[in-house]
C-alpha positions as CSV (number, residue, x, y, z in Angstrom):
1,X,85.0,-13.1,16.4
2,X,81.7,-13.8,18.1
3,X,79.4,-17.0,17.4
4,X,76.1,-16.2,17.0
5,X,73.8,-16.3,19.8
6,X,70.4,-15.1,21.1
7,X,72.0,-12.2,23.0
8,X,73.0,-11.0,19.2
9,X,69.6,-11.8,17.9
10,X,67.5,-10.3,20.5
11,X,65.4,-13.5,20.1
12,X,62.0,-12.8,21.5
13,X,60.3,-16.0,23.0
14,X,57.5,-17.4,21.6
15,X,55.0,-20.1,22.3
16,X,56.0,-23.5,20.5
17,X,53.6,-24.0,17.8
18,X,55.7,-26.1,14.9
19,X,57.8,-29.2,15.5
20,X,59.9,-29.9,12.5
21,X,61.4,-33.3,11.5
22,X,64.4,-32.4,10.0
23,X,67.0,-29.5,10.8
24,X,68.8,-29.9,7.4
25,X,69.7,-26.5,5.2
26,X,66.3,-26.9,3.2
27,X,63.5,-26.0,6.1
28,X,65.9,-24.1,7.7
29,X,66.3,-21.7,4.5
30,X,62.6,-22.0,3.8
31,X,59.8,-22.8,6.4
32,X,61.6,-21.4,9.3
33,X,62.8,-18.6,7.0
34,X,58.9,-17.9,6.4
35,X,57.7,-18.4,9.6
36,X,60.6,-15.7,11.0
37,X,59.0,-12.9,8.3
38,X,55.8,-14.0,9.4
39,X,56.4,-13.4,13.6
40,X,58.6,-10.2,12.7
41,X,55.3,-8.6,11.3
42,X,52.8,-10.3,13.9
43,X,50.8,-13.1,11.7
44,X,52.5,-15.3,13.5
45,X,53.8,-15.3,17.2
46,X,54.9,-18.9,17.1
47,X,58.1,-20.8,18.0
48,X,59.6,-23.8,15.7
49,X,61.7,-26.8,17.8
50,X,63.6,-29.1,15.4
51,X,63.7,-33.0,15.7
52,X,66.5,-34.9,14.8
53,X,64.6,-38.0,13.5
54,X,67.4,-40.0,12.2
55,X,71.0,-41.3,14.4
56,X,73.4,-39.9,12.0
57,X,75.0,-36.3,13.4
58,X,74.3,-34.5,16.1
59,X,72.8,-30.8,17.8
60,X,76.1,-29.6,19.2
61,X,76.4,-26.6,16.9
62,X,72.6,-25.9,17.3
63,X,73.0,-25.7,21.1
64,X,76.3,-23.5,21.1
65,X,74.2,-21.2,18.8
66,X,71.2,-21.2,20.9
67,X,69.8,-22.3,17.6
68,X,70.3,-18.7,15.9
69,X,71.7,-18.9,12.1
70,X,71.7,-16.8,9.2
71,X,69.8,-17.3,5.5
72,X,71.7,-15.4,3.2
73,X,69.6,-15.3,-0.5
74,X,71.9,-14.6,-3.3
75,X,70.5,-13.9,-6.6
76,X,68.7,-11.8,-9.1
77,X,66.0,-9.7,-7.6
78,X,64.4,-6.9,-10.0
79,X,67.0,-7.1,-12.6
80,X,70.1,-6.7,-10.0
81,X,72.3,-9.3,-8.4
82,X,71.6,-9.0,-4.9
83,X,72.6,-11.0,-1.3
84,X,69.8,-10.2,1.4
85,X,70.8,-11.8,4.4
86,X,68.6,-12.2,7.6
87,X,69.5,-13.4,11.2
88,X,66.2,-16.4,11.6
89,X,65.1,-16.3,15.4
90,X,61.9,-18.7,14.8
91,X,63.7,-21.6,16.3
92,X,63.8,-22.1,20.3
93,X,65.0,-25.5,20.5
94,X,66.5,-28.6,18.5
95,X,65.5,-32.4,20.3
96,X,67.0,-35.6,19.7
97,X,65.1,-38.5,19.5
98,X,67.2,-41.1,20.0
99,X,69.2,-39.2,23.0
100,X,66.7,-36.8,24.5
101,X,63.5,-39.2,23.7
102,X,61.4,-38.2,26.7
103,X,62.1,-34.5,25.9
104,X,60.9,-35.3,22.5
105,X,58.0,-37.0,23.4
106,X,57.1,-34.1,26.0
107,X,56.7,-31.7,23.0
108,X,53.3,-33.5,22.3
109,X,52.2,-32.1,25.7
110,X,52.3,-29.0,24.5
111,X,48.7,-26.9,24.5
112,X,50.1,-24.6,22.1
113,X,51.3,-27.0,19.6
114,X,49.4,-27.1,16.1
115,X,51.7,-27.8,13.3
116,X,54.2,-30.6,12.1
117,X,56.6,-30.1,9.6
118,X,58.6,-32.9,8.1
119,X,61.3,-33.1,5.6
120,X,62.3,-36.9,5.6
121,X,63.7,-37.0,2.0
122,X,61.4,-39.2,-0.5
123,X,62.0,-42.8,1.2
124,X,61.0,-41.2,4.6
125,X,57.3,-41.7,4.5
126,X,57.4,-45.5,4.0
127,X,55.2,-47.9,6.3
128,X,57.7,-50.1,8.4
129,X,55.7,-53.5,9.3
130,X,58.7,-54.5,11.4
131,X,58.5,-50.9,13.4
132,X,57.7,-51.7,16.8
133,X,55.8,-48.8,19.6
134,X,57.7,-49.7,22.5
135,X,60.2,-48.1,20.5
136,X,61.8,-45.4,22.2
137,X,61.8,-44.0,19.7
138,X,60.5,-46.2,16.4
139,X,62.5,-46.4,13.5
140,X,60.6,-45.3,11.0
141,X,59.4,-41.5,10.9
142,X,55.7,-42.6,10.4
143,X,56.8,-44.6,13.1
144,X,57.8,-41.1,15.4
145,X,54.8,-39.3,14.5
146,X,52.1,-42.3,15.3
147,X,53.3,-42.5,18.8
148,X,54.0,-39.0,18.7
149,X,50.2,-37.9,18.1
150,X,49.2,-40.9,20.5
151,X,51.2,-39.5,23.4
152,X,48.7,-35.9,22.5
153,X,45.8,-37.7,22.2
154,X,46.1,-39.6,25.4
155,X,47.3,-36.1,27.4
156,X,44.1,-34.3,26.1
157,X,41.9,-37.2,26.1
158,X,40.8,-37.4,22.5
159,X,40.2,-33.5,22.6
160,X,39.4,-32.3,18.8
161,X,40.8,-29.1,19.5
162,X,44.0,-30.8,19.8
163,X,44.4,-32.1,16.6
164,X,48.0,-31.4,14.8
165,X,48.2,-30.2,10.9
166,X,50.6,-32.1,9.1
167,X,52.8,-30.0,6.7
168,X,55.3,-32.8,4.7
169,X,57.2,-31.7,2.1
170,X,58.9,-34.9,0.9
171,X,59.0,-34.9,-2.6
172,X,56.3,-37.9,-3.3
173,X,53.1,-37.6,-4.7
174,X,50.1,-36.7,-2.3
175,X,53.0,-36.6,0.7
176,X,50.1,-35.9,2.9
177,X,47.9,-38.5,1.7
178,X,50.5,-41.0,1.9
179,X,51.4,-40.3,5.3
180,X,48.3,-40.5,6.6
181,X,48.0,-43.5,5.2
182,X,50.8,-44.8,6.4
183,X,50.1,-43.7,10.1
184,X,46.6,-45.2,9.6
185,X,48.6,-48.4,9.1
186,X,50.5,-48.1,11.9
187,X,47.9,-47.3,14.6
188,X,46.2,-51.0,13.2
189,X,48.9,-52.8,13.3
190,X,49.8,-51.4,16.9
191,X,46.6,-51.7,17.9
192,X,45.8,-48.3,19.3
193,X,41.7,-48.4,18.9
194,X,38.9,-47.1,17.4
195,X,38.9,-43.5,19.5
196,X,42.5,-42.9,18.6
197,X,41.9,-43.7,14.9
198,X,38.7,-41.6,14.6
199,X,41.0,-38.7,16.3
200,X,43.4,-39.0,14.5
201,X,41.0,-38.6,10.8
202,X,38.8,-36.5,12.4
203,X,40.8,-33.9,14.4
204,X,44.4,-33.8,12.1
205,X,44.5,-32.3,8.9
206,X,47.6,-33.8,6.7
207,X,48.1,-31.6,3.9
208,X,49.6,-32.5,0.7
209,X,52.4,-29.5,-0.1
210,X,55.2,-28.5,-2.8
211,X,58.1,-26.3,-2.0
212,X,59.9,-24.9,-4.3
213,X,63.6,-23.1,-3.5
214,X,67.1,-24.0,-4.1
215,X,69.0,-24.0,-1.1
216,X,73.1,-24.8,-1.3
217,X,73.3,-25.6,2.2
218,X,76.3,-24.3,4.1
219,X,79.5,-22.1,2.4
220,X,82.2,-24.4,3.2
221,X,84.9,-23.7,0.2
222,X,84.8,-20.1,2.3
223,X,82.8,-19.9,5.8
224,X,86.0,-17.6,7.2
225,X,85.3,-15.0,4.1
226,X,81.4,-15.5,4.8
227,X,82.0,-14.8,8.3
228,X,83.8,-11.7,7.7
229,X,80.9,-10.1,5.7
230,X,78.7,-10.9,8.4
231,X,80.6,-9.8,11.2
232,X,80.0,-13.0,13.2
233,X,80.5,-16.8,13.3
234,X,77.7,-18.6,12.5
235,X,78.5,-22.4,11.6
236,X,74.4,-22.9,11.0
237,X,74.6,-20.4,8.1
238,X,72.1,-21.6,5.0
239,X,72.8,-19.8,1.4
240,X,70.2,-20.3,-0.9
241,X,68.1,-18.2,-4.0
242,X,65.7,-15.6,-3.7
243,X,62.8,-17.8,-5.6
244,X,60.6,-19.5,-3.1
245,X,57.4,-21.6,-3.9
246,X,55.2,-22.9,-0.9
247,X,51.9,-24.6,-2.3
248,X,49.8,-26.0,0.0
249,X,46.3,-28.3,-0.1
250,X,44.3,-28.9,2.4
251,X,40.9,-29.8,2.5
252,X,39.8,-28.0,5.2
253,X,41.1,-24.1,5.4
254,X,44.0,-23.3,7.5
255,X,45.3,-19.7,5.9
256,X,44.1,-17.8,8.9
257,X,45.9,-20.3,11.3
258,X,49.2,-19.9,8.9
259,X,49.0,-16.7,7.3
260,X,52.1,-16.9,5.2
261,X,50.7,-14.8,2.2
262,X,49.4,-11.9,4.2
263,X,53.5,-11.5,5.4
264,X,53.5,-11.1,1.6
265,X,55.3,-14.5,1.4
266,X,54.7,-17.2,-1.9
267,X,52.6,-19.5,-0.2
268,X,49.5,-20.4,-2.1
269,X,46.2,-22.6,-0.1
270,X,44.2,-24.7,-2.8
271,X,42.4,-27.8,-2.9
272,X,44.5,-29.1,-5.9
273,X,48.5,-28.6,-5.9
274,X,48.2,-31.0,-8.4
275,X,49.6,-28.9,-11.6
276,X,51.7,-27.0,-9.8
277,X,53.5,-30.2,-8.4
278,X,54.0,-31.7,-12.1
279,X,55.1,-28.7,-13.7
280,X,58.2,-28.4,-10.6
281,X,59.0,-31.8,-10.3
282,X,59.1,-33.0,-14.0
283,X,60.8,-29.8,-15.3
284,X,63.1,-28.4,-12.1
285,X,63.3,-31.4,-10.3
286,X,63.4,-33.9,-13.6
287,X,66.1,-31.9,-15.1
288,X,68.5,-32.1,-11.8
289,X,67.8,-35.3,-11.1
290,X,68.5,-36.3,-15.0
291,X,72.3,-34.2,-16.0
292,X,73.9,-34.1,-12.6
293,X,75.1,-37.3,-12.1
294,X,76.4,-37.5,-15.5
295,X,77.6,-33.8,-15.3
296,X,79.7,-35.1,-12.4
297,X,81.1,-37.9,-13.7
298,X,82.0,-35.6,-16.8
299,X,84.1,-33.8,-14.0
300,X,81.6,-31.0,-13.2
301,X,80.9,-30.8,-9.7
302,X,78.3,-27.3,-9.3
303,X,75.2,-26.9,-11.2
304,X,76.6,-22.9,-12.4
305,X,79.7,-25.5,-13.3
306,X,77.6,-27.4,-15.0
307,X,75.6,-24.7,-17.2
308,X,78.7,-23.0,-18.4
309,X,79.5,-26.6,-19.9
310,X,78.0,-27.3,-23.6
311,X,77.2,-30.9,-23.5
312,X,75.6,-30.7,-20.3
313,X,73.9,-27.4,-20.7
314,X,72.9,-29.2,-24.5
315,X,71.7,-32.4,-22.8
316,X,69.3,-31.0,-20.1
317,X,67.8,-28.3,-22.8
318,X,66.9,-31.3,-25.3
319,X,66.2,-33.3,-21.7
320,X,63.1,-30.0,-20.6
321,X,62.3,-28.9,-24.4
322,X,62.1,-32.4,-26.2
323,X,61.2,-34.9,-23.7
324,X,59.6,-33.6,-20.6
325,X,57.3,-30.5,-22.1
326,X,55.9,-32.6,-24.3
327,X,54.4,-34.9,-21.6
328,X,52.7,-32.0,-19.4
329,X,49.2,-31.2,-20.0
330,X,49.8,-26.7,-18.9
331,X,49.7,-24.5,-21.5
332,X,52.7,-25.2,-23.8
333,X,53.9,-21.2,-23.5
334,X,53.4,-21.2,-19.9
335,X,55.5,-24.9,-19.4
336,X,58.4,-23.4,-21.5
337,X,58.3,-20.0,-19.4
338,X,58.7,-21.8,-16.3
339,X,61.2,-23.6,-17.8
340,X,63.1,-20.6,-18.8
341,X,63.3,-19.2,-15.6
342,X,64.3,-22.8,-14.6
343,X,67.3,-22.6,-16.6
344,X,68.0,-18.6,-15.2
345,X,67.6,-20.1,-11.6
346,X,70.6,-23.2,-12.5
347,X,72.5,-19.7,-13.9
348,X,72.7,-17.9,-10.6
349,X,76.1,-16.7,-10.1
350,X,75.8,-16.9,-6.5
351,X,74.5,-20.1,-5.6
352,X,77.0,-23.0,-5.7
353,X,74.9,-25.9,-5.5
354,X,77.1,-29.1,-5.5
355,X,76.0,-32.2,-7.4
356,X,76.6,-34.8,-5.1
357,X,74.4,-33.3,-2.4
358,X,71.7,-33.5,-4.9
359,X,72.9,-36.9,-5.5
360,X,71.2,-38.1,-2.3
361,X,68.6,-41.0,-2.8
362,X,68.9,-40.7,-6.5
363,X,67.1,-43.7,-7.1
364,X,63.8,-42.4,-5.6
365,X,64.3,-39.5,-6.9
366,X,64.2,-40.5,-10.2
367,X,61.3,-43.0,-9.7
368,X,59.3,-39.7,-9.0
369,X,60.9,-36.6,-10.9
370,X,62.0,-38.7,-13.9
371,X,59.9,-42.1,-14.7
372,X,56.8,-40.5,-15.1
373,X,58.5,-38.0,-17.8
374,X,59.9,-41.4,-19.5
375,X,56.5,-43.4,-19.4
376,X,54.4,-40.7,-20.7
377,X,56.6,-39.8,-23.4
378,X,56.6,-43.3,-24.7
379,X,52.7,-43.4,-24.3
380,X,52.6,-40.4,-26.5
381,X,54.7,-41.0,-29.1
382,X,55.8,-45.3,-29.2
383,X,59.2,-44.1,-28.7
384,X,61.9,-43.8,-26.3
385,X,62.9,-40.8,-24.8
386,X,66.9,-40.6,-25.7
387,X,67.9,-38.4,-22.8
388,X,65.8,-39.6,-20.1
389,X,66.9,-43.2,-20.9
390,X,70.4,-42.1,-20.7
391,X,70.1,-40.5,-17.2
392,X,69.3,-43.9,-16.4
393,X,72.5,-45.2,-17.4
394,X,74.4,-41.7,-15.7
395,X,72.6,-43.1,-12.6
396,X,74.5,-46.7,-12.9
397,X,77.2,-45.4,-13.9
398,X,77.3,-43.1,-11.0
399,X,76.3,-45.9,-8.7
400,X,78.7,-47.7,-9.2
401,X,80.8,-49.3,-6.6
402,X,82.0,-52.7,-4.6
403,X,82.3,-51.2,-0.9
404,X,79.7,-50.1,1.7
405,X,82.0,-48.0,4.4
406,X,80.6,-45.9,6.7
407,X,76.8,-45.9,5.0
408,X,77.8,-44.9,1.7
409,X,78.8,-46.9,-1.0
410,X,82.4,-45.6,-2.5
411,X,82.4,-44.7,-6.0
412,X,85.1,-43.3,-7.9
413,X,85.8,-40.5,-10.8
414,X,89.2,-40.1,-12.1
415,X,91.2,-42.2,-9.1
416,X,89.3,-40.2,-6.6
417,X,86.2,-41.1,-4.3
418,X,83.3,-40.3,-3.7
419,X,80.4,-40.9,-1.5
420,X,77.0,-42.7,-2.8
421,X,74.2,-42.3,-0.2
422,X,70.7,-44.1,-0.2
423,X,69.3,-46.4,1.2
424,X,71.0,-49.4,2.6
425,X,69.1,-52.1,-0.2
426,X,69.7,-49.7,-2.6
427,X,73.7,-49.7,-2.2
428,X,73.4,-53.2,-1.5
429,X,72.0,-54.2,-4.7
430,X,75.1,-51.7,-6.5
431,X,77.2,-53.7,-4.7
432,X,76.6,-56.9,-5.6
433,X,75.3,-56.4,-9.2
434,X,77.7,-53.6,-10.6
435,X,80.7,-55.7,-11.7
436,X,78.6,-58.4,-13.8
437,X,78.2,-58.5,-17.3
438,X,76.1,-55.1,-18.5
439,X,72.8,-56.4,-19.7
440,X,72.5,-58.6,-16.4
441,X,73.2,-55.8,-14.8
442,X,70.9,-53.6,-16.3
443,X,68.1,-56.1,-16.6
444,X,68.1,-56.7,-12.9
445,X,68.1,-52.7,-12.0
446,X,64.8,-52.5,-14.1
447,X,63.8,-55.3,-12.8
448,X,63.5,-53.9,-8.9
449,X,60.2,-53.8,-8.6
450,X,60.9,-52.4,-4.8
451,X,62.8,-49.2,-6.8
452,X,60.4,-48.6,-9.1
453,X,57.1,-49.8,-8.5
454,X,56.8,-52.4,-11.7
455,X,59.4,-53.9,-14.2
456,X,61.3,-51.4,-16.4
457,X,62.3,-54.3,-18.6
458,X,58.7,-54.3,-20.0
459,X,59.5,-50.5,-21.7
460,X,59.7,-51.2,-25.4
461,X,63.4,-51.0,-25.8
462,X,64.6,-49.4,-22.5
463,X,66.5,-52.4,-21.5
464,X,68.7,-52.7,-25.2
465,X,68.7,-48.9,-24.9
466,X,70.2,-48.5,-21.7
467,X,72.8,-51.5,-21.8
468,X,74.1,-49.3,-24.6
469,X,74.7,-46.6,-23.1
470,X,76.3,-47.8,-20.1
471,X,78.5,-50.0,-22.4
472,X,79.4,-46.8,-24.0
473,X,80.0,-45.0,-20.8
474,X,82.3,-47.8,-19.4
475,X,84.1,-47.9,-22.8
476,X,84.3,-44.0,-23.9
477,X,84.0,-42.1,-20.3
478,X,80.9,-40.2,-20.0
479,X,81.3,-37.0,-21.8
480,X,82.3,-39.1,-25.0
481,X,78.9,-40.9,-24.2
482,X,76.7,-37.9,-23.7
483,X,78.1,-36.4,-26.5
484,X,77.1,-39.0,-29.1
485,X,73.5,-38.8,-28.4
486,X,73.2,-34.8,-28.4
């Protein structure tokens, strides 16, 4: 059987116009997705190159397939159960940093370059003091993109027409804002001048976005079968669901530059993304982040999996209806019809989306899908939301682990291992911590100021609450645990 290549795609070359940090399944099955639709009805007429920002893996596979590869959406469209697969030719090229760094830095040359996308998971917009420029690259990605956008301004000579919009869609708050700020930081502590600063707020845009689709990432369990259907190999191949959200806001207007929503894609332009982001990340985001480490140390290992089972399915409804909706400020019927088609989306027979790859970074992620839910119930009420305390003992639980080998810390369910990935001070600390007495335990994980931005300990009753429920957990197993509290 053939591997997918451009002489199968009929791939058309365009002028480069995006550079993506990150070629994981997510942009792949969504901005690149979009930005195919939009050049095959010509809004577009742009080409994306990926950047690998980060050591781990490599582009081999990208390179044999000329960077061709298939999104194949699987769910229900218009009352049917559908699989619409399309063959995306909108990327030319996929760069290393580390390996290829002039090539990478070349790409700032480019006169037809306009947009950056980024996908750096929520700890990838830090600012790194310690990041140095002669770097090649830096370590950080606000690190990448400073010296990035100084290697453009210094080819076009502070040129305003050469500006680059910045389209992040890490999962933090104001992801735009933030990185700005953070390459704002940068340039001072580099000390890159005045001129470059000025350029740099004057002549980039960094929006703030929210992106919306579930994407479960390459068929593994049966590429051969997948393969079969599609009558060629294709080892790049993203499955994901139909349901796509892009919002984006900007303060200055870019839809005619990236017409997304006149290809008839779900991009919305606004100047406030604002209610749009809490209503996805408290209720979609909240409710993964908040059953499916204790869904898979229950022995569940698929979100589908883990919807056909009762407790969990129990857990996360009482998690959305009683605990999270509650704290929104949308209309309370609009809020539980998202949520509704939330819980349809989790039901799609055709997308097996595996809990530990949503695992990833779990800490950060529930610092921002799941703290704010906590705090703002117990503002509203002077009480403790039971669930969303629990998830934070699933989360220790889940963490939980005395060896660091090969980045990951090793956990275990039922004599078997798994992988724990975050970052390095965040395994650290699971190390060293996990096998001490409970409440030390526990008070020392709220206490990480550095994880979640102020003492956890100071919650009326989170600490006492939480050193339960991980006693229970270590005592009962976790389904016993869940189960008492539903």
């Amino acid at each position: 059987m053939e591997i997918l290549n451009k002489a199968m795609t009929g791939k058309k070359e365009r002028p480069v116009k995006v550079v993506q940090f990150g070629e994981g399944n997510f942009l792949r099955g969504f901005v690149d997705y979009m930005i195919d639709i939009a050049n095959e009805k010509g809004m577009f007429d742009g080409d994306i190159v990926l950047i690998k920002p980060i050591e781990f893996g490599n582009l081999e596979m990208f390179h044999r397939q000329d960077c061709q590869y298939t999104v194949s959406l699987r769910g229900i469209v218009d009352g049917e159960a559908k699989v619409l697969n399309r063959k995306i030719t909108s990327v030319a090229d996929a760069v290393d940093t580390s390996t290829e760094y002039e090539k990478y830095m070349s790409l700032a040359e480019l006169d037809t370059l306009r947009f950056v996308v980024s996908n750096t998971t929520e700890a990838g917009i830090v600012y790194d003091e310690t990041d140095q420029f002669d770097a090649k690259p830096p370590k950080s990605f606000p690190g990448k993109l400073t010296k990035f956008l100084y290697r453009r301004f210094e080819t076009f000579k502070g040129d305003k027409e050469k500006g680059l919009v910045m389209l992040p869609v890490e999962l933090i708050d104001d992801n735009g804002i933030m990185l700005k700020k953070c390459v704002m930081q940068l340039i001072d502590l580099w000390k890159l001048g005045d001129d470059f600063k000025t350029w740099v707020d004057e002549a980039c845009i960094f929006t703030s976005t929210l992106v919306d689709r579930i994407i479960t990432g390459y068929p593994r369990d049966n590429e051969k079968e997948e393969w079969e259907k599609l009558g060629y190999e294709d080892h790049l191949l993203v499955t994901g669901e139909p349901f796509a959200l892009w919002v984006i806001e900007s303060e200055k207007d870019i839809s005619k530059e990236l017409p997304l929503p006149d290809a008839g894609l779900p991009v919305i332009f606004t100047d406030n993304q604002k209610p749009y982001k809490q209503r996805k990340v408290r209720i979609l985001n909240g409710a993964h982040t908040s059953f499916v480490l204790a869904s898979y140390l229950a022995g569940n290992d698929y979100v589908k999996e883990s919807m056909d089972d009762d407790d969990i399915r129990n857990f996360m409804m009482k998690t959305i209806f009683d605990e999270v909706i509650p704290t929104l400020t949308l209309p309370e019927a609009e809020l539980k019809e998202f949520a509704e088609a939330v819980i349809t989306r989790f039901n799609n027979p055709y997308v097996k989306h595996a809990l530990l790859s949503i695992s990833l970074n779990s800490v950060s992620k529930w610092r921002a899908r799941c703290m704010p839910s906590l705090l703002g119930y117990v503002e509203k009420t002077g009480k403790l939301p039971v669930h969303l305390a629990f998830s934070l003992a699933a989360l220790m639980a889940f963490y939980t682990g005395t060896e660091i080998r090969d980045k990951a810390l090793i956990g275990h369910r039922n004599g078997q291992e798994y992988n724990i990935m975050d970052d390095r001070k965040v395994l650290e600390f699971f190390r060293d911590n996990c096998e001490k007495d409970t409440r030390t335990f526990v008070t020392a994980f709220l206490g990480e100021e550095d994880f979640f931005g102020q003492d956890l300990n100071q919650v009326a009753g989170l600490t006492d609450a939480v050193t339960a429920y991980l006693d229970d957990i270590k005592k009962n197993g976790m389904r016993a645990a869940l189960c008492r509290i539903s």
